[in-house]
GUVEX-761304 format. One record per residue: residue number from 1; chain; z, y, x of N, C-alpha, C in turn; residue in one letter. Coordinates in Angstrom, 1 decimal. Last residue first. Layout:
BEGIN
NODE:NUM:A:Z:Y:X:Z:Y:X:Z:Y:X:a
...
! end
This chain:
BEGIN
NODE:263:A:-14.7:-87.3:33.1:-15.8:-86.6:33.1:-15.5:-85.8:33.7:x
NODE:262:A:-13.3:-90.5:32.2:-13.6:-89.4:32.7:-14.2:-88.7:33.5:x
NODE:261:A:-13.2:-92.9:29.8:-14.3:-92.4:31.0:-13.7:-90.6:31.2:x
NODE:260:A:-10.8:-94.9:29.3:-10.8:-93.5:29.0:-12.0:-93.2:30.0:x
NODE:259:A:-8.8:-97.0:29.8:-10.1:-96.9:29.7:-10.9:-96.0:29.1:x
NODE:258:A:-6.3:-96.9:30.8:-6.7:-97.3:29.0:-8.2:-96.8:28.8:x
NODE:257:A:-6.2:-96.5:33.0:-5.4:-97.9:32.7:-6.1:-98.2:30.7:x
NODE:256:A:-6.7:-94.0:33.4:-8.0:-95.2:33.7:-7.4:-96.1:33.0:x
NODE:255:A:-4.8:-92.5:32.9:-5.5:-92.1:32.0:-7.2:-93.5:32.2:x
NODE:254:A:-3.6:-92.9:34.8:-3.3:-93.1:33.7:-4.0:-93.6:32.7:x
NODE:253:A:-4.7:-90.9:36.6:-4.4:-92.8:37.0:-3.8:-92.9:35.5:x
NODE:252:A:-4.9:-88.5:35.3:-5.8:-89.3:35.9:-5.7:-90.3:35.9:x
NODE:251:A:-1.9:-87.8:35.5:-2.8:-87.9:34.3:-3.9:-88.5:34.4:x
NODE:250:A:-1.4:-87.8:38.1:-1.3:-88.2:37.6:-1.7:-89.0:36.0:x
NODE:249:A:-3.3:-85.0:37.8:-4.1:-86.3:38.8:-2.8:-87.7:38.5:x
NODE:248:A:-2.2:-83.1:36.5:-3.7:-83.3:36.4:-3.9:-84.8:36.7:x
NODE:247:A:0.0:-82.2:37.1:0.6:-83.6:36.8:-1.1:-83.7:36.5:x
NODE:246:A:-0.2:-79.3:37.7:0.1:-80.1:38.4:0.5:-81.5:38.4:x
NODE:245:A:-1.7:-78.4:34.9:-2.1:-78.7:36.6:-1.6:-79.5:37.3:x
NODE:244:A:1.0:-78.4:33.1:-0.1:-79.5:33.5:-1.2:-79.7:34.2:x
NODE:243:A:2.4:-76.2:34.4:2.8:-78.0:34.6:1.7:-78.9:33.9:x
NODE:242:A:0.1:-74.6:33.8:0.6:-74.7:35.5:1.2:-76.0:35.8:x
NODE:241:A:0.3:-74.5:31.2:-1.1:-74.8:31.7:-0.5:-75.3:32.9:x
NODE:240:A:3.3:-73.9:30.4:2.0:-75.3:29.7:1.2:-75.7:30.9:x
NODE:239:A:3.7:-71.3:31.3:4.3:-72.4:32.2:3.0:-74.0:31.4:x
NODE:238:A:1.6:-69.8:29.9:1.2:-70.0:31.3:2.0:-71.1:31.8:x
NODE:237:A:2.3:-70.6:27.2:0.8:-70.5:27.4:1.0:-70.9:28.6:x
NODE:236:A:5.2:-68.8:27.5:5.1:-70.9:27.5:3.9:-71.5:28.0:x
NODE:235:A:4.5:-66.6:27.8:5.1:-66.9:29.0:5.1:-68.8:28.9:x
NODE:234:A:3.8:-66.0:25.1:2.8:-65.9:26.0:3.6:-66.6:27.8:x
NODE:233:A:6.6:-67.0:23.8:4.8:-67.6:23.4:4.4:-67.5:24.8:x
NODE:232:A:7.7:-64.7:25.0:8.2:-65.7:25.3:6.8:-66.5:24.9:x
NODE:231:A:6.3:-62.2:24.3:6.3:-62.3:25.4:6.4:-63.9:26.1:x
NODE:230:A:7.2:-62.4:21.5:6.0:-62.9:21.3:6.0:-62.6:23.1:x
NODE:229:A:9.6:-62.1:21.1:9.3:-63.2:21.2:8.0:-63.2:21.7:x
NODE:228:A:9.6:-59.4:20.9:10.0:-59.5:22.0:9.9:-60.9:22.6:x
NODE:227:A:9.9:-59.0:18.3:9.0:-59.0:18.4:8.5:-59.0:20.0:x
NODE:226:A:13.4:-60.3:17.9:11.9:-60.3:16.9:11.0:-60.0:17.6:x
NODE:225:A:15.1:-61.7:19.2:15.1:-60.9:19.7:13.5:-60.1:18.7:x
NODE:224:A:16.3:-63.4:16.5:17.4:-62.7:17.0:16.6:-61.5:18.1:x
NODE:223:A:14.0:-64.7:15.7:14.9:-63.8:14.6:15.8:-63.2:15.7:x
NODE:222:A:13.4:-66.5:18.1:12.7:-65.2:17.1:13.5:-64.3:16.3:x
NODE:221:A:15.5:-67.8:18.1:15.5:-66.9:18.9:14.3:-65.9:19.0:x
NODE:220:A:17.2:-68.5:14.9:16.3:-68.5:15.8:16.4:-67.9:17.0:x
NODE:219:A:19.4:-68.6:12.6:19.5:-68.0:14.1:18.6:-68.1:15.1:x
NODE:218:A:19.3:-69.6:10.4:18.8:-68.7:10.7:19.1:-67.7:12.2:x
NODE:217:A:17.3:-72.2:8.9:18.4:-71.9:10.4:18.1:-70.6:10.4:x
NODE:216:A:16.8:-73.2:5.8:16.5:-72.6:7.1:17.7:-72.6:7.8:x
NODE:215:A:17.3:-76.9:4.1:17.3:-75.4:4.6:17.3:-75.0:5.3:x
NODE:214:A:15.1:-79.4:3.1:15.9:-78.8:4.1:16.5:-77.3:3.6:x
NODE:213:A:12.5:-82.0:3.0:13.1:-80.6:2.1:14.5:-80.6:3.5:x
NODE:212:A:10.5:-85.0:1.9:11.3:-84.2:2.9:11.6:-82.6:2.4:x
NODE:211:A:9.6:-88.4:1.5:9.6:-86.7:0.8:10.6:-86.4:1.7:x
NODE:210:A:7.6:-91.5:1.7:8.7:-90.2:1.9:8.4:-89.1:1.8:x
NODE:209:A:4.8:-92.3:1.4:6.3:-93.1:2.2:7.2:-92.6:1.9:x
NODE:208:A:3.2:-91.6:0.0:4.3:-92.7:-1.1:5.4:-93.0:0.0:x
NODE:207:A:1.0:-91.1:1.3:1.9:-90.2:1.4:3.2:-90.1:0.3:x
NODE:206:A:1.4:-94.2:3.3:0.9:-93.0:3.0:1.4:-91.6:2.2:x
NODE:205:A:2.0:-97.1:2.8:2.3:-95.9:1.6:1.9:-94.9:1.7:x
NODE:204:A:1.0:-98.3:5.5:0.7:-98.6:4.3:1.1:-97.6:3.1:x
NODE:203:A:1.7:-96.0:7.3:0.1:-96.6:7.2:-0.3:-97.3:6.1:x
NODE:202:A:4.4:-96.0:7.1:3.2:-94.8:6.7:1.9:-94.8:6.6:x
NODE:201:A:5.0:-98.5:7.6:5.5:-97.7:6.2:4.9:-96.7:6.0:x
NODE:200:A:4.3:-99.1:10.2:4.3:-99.8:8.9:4.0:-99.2:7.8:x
NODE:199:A:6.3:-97.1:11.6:4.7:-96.8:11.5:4.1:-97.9:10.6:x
NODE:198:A:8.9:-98.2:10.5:8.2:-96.2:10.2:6.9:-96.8:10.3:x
NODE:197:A:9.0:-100.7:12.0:8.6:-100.6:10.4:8.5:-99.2:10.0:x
NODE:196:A:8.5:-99.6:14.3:7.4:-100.7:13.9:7.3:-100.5:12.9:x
NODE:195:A:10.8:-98.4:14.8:10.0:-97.8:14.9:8.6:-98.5:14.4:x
NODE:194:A:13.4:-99.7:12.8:12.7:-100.1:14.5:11.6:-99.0:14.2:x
NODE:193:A:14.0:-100.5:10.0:15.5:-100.5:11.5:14.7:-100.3:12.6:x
NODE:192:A:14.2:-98.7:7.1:13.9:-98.7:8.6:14.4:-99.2:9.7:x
NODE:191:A:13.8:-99.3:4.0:14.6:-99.8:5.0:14.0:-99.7:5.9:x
NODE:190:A:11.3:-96.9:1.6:12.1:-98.5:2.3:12.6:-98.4:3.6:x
NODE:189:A:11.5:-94.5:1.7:11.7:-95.1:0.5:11.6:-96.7:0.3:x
NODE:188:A:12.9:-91.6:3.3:11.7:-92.8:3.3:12.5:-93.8:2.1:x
NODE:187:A:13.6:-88.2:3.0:13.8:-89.5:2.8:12.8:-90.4:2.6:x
NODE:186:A:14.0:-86.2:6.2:13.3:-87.4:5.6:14.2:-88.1:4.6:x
NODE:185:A:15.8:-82.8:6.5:15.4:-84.4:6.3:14.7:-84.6:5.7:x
NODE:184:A:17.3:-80.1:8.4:16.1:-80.8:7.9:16.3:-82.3:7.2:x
NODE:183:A:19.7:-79.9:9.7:19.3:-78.6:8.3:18.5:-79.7:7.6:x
NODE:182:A:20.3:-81.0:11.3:20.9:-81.8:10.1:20.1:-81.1:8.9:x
NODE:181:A:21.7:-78.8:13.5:21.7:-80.4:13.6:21.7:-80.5:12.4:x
NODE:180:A:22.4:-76.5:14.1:21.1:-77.0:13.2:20.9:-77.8:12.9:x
NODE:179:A:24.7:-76.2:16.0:24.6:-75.5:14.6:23.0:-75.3:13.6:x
NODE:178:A:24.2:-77.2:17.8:24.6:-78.1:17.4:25.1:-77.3:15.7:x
NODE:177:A:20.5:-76.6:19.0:21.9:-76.1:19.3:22.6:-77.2:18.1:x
NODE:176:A:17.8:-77.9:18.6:17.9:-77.9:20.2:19.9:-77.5:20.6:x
NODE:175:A:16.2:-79.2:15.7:17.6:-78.2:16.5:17.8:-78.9:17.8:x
NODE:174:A:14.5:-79.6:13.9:14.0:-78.9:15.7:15.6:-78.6:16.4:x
NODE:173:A:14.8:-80.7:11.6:15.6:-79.8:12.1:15.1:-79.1:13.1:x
NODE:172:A:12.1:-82.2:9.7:12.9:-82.6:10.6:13.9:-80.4:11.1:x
NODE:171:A:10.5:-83.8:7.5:11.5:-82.8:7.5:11.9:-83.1:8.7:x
NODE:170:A:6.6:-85.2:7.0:8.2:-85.2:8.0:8.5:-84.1:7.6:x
NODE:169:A:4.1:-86.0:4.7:5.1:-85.0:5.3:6.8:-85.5:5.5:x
NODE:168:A:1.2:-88.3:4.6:2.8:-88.0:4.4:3.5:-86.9:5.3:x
NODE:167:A:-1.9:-86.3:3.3:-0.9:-87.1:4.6:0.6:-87.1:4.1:x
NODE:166:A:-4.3:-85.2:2.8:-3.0:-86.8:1.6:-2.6:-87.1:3.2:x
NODE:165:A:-5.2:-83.0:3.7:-5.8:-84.4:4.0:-5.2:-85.4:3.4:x
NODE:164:A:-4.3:-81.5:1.7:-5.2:-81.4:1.6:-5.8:-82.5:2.4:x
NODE:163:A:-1.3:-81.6:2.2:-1.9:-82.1:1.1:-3.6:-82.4:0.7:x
NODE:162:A:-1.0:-80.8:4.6:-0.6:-81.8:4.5:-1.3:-82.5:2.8:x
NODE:161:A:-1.8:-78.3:4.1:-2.6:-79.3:5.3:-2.4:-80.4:4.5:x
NODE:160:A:0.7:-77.7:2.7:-0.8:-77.3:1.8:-2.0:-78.7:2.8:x
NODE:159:A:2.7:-77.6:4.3:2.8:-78.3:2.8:1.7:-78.7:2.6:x
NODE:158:A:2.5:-75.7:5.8:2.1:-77.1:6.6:1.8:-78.2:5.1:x
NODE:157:A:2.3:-73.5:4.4:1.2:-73.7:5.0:0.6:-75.4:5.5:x
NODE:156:A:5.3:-73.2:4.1:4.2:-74.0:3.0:3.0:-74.1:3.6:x
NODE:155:A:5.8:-73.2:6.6:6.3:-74.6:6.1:5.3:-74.7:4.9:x
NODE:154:A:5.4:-70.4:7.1:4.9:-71.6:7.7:4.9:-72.6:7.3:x
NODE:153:A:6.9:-69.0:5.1:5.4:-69.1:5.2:4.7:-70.4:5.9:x
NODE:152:A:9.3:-70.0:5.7:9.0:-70.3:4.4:7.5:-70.1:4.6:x
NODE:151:A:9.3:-70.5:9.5:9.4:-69.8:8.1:9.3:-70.3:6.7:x
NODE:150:A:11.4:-72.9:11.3:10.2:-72.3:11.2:10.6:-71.4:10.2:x
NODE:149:A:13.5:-74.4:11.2:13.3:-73.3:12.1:12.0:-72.5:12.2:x
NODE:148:A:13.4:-76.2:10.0:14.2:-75.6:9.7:13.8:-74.8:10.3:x
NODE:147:A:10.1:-77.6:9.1:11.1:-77.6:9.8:11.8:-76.3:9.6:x
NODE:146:A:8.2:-79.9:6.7:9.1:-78.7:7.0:9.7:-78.8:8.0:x
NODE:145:A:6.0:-81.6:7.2:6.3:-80.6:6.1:7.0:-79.4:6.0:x
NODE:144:A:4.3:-82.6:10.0:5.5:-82.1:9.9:5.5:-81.0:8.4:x
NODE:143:A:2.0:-85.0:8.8:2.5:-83.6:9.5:3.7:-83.5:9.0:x
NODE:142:A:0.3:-88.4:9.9:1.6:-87.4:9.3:1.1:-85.9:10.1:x
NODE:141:A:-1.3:-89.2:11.0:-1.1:-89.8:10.6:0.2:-89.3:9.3:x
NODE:140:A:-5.1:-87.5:11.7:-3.3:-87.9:12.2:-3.0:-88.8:11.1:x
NODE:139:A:-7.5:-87.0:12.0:-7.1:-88.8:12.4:-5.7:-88.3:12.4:x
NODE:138:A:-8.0:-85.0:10.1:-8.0:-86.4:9.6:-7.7:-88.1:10.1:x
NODE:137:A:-7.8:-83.2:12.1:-6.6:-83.7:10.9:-6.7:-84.6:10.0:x
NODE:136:A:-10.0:-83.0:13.6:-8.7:-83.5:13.6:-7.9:-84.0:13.3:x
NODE:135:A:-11.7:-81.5:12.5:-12.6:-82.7:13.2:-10.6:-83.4:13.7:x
NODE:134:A:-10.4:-79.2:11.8:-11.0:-79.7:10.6:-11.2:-81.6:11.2:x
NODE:133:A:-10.0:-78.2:14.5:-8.9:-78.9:13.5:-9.5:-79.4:12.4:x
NODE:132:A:-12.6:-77.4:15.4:-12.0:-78.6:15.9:-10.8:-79.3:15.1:x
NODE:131:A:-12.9:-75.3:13.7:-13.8:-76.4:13.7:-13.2:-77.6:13.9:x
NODE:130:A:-11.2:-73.4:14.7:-10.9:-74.2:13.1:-11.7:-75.2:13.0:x
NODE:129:A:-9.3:-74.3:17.5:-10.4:-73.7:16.7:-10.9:-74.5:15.5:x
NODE:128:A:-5.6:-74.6:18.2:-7.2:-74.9:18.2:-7.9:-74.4:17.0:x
NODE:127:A:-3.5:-72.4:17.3:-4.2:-72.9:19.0:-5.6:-73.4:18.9:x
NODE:126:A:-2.4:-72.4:14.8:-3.0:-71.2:15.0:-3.0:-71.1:17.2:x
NODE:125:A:-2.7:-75.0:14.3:-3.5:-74.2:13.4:-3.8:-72.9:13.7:x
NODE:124:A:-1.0:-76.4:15.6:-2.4:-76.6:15.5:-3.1:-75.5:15.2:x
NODE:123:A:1.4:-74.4:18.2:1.3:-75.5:16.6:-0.4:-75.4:16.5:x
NODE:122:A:1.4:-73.3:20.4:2.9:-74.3:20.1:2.4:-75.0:18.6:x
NODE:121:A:0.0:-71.1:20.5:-0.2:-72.1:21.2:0.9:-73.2:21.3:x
NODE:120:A:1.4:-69.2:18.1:0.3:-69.9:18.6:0.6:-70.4:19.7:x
NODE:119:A:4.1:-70.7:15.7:3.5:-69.8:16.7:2.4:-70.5:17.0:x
NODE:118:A:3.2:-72.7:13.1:4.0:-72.1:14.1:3.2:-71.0:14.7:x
NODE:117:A:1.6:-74.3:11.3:1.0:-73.3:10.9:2.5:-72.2:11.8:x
NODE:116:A:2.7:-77.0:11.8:1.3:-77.0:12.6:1.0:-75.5:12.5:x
NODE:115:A:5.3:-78.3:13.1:5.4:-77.0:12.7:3.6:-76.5:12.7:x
NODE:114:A:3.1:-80.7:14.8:4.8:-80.2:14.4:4.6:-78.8:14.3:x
NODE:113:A:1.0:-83.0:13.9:1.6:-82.0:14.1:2.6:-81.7:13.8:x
NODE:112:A:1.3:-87.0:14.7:1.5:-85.8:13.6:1.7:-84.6:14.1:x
NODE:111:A:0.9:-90.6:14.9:1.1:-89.1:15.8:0.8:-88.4:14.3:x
NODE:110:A:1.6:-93.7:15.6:1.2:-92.5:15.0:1.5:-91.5:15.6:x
NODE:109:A:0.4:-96.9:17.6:1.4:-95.9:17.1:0.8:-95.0:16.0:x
NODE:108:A:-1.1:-98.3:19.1:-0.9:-99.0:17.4:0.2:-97.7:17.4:x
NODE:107:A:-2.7:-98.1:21.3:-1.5:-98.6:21.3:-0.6:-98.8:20.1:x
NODE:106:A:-4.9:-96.1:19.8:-5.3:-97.4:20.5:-4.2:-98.7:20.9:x
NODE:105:A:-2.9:-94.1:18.8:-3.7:-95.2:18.0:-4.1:-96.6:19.1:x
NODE:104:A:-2.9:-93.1:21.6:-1.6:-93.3:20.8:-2.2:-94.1:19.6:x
NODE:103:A:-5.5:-92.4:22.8:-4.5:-93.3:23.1:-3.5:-94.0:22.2:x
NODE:102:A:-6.2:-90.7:20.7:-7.0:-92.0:20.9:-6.2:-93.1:21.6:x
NODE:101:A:-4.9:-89.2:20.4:-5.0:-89.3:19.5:-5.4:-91.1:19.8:x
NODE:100:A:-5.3:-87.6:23.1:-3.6:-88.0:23.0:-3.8:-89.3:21.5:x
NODE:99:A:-7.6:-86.7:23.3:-7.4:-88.0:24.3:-6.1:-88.1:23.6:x
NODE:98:A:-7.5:-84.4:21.3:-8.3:-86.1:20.9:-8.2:-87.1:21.9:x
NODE:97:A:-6.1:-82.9:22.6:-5.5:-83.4:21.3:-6.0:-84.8:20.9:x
NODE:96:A:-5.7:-83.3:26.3:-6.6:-82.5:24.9:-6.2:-83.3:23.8:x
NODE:95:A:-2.7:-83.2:27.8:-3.6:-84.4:27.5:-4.2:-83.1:26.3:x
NODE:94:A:-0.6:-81.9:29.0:-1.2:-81.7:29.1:-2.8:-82.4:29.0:x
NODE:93:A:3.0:-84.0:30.4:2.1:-82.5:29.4:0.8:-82.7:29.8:x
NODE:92:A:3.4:-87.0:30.3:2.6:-85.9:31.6:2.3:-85.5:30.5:x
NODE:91:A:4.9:-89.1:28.5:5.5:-87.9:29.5:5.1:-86.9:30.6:x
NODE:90:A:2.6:-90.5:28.3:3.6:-89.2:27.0:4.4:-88.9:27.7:x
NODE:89:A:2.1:-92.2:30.2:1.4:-90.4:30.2:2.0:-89.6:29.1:x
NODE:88:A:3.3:-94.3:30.0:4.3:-93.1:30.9:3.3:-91.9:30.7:x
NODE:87:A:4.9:-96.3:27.2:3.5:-95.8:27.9:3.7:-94.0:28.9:x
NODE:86:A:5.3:-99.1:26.2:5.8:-98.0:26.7:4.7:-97.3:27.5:x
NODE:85:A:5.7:-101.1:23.7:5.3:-99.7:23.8:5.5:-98.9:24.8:x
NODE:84:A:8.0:-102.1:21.5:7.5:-102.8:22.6:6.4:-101.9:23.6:x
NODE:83:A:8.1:-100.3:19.9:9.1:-100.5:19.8:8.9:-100.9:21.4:x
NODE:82:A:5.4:-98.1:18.6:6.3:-99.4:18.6:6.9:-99.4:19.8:x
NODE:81:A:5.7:-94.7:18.8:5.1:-95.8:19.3:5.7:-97.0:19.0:x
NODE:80:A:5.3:-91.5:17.7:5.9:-91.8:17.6:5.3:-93.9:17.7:x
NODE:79:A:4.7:-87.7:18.2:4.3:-89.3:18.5:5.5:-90.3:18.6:x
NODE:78:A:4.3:-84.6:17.3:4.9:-85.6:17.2:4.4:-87.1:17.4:x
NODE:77:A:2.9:-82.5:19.4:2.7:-83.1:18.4:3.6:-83.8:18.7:x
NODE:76:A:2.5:-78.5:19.8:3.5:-79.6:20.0:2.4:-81.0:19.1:x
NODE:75:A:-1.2:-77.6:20.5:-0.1:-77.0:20.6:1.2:-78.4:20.2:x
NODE:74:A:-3.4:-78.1:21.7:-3.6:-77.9:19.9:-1.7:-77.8:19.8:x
NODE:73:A:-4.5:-77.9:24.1:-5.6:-77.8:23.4:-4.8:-77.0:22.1:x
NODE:72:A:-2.9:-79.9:25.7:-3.3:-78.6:26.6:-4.3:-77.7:25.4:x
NODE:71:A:0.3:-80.7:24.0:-1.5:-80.8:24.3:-1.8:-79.2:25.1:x
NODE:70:A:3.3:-81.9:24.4:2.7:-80.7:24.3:1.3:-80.7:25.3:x
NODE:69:A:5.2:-83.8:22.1:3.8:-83.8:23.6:3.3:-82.5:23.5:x
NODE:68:A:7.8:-85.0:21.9:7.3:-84.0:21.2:6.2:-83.5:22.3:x
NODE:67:A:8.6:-88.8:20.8:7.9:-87.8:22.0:7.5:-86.3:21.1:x
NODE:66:A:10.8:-91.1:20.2:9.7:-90.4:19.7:9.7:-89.7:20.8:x
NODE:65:A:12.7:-94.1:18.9:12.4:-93.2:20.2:11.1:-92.8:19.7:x
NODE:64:A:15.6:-93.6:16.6:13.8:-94.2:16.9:13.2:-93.0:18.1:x
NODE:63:A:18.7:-94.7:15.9:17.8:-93.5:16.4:16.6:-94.4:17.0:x
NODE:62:A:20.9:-95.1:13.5:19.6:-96.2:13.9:19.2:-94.7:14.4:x
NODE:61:A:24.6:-96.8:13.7:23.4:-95.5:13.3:22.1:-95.9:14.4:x
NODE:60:A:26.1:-98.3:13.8:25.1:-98.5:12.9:24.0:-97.5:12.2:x
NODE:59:A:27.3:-97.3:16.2:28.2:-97.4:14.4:27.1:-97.6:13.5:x
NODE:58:A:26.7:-97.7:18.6:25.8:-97.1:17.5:26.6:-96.5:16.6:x
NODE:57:A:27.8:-99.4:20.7:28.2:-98.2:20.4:27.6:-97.3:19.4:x
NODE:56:A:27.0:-101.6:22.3:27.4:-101.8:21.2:27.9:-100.5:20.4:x
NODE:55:A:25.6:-101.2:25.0:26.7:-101.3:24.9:28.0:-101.3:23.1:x
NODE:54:A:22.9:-101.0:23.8:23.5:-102.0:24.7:24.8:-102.4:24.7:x
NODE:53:A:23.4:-98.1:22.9:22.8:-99.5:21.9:23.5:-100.5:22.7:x
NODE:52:A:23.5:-96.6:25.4:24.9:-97.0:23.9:24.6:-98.2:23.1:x
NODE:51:A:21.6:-97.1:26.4:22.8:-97.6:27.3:23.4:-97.5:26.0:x
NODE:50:A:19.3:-95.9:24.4:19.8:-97.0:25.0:20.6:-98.0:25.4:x
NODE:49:A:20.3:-93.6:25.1:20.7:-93.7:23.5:20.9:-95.4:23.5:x
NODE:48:A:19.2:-92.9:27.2:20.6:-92.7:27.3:21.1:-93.2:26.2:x
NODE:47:A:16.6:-92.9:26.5:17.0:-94.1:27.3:18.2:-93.9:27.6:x
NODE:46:A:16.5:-90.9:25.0:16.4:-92.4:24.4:16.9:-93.0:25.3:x
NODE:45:A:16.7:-88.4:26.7:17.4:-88.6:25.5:17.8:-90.5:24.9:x
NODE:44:A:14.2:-89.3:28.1:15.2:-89.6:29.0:16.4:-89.2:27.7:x
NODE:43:A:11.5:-88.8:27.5:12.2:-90.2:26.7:13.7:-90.5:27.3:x
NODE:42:A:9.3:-85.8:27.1:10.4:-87.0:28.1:11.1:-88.2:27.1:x
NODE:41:A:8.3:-83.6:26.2:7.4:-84.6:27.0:8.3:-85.7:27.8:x
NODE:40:A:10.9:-83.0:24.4:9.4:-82.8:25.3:9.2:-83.5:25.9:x
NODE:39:A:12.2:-85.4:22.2:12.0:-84.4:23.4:10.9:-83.9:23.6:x
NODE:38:A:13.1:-86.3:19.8:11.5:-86.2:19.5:11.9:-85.0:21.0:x
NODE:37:A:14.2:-88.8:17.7:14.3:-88.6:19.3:13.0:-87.9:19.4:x
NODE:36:A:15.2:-89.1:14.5:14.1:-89.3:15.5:14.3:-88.7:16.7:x
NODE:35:A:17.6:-90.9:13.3:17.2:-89.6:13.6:16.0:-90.2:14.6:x
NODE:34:A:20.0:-92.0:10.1:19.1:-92.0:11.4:18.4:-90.7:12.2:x
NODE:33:A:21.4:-91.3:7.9:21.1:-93.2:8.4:20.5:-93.2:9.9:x
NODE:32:A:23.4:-88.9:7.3:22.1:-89.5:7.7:22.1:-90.9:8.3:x
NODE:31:A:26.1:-87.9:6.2:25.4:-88.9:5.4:24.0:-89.1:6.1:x
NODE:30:A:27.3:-86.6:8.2:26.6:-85.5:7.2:26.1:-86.6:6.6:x
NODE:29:A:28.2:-88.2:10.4:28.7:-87.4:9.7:28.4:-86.6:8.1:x
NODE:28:A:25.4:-88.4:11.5:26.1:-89.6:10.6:27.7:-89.1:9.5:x
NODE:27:A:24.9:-86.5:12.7:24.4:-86.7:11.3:24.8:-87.6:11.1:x
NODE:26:A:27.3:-86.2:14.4:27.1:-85.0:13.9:26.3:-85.9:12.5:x
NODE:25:A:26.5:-88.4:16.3:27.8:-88.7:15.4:28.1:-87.6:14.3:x
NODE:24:A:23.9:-87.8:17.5:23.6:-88.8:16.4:25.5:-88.6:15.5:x
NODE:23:A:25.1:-85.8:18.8:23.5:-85.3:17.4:24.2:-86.5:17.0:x
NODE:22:A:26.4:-86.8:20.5:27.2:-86.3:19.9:25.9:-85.6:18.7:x
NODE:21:A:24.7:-88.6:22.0:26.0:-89.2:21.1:26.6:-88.1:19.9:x
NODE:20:A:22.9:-86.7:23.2:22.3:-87.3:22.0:24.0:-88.4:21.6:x
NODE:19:A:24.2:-83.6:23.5:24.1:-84.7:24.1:23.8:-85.3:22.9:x
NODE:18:A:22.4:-80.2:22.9:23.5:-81.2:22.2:23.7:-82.8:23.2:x
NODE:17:A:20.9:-78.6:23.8:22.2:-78.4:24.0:23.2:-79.1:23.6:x
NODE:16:A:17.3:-77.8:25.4:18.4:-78.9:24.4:20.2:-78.8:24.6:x
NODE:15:A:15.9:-77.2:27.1:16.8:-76.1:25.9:17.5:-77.0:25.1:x
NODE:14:A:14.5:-79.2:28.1:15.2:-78.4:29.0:16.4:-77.3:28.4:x
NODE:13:A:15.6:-82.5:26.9:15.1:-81.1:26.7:15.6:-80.3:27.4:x
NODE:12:A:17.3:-84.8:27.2:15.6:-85.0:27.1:14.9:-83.4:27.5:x
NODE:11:A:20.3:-84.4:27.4:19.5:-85.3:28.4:17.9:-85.2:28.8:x
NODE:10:A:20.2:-83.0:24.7:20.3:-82.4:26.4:20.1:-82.8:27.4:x
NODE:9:A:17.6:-83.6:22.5:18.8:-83.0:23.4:18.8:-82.4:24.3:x
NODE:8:A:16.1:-82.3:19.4:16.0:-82.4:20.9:17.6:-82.6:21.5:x
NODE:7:A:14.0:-84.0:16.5:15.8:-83.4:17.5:15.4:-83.7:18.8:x
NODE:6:A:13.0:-84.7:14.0:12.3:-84.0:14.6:14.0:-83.1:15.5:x
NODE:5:A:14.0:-86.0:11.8:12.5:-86.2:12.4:12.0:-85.7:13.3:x
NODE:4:A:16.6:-87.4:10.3:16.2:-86.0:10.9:15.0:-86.1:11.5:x
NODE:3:A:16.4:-89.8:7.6:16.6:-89.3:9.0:16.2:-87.4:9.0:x
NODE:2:A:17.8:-91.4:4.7:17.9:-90.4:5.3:17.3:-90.3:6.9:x
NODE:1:A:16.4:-94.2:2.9:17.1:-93.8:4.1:16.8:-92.4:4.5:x
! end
């Protein structure tokens, strides 16, 4: 089975420009079986994806509700939860990599870096300290192999992680516009219909689940303003920190319900 692993919309993402009917009817179009829902810090994409399910309106196209969490510590991660699963702090930015880790396992899910060798404070490798990633990457579950919108440098970087702990590698797009939709994919090498059987299938195959490959996007918005980006990084650093100040104490009550001692 084909998916994309990694799409934002317009419902879920503040830069998201696609409505999630029209991502999923774009990759069904292009032969994909499926796609991962992977917003910021929101599920509001899914729960619109929802009302279509309900309403009978898929065409038998399968989308899996996922989270793209941005850690106060180690930059995006992909999480992805059974089915039955709902849990509201993957929607408060700003959890350290090893509370996000603990939780998300503790509730039987997976998690994985995205784009891990990206910009800094947006990917692991070049946010947290090499110690701490070493003390890391052994509890994920996946990394992201390739995304379209990264570099060829980047991607093999993620290749290399990924090999170096035997993790299974995700392809996914990142595409936020409707001219990326698709660059990326997964193939998994049994039948998906729920988020239960992905986290099934990676836990037991490992890095026998699936292979992934793509081609670049080349319209970034690195590539288009080049070194003029790097203002944007440093302007995400400060909104990150400030929205997750302010959801701190949320984060808190939350953060008791799963028995977490805080310090």
């Amino acid at each position: 089975m084909r998916f994309d692993m990694h799409c934002h919309t317009k419902e879920g993402s503040l830069d998201g420009k696609v409505p999630i009917e029209e991502f999923a009817a774009v990759l069904k179009s292009r032969g994909f079986d499926g796609m991962l829902v992977s917003d910021h810090d929101s599920y509001k994409g899914y729960r619109v994806w929802k009302k279509v399910k309900e309403e009978g309106r898929t065409g038998g196209f399968l989308v899996l509700k996922g989270v793209e969490y941005d850690t106060i510590d180690a930059g995006h991660i992909l999480v992805i939860m059974p089915e039955n699963v709902k849990l509201k702090i993957l929607e408060l930015r700003g959890l350290p990599v090893q509370f996000l880790i603990d939780i998300v396992h503790k509730n039987g899910g997976i998690l994985g870096p995205a784009h891990p060798c990206g910009e800094k404070y947006l990917s692991i490798m070049n946010t947290l300290t090499r110690r701490n990633q070493m003390a890391v990457m052994d509890e994920f579950d996946f990394v992201e192999g390739f995304n379209a919108c990264e570099s060829p440098e980047s991607n093999a970087g993620a290749r290399a992680i990924a090999e170096t702990y035997e993790k299974p590698v995700f392809g996914g797009s990142d595409a936020h516009k409707a001219d990326c939709i698709g660059l990326a994919y997964t193939e998994f090498c049994e039948e998906i219909t729920c988020e239960s059987d992905l986290i099934r299938l990676v836990k037991e195959k490992g890095q026998d689940a699936c292979v992934c490959g793509g081609e670049y996007y080349e319209k970034t918005t690195k590539q288009k303003i080049g070194k003029a980006n790097n203002l944007l990084v440093d302007g995400f650093w400060f909104y990150n920190h400030m929205a997750s100040m302010m959801r701190h104490r949320k984060r808190i009550q939350e953060l008791r319900k799963y028995y977490i001692r805080i310090k």
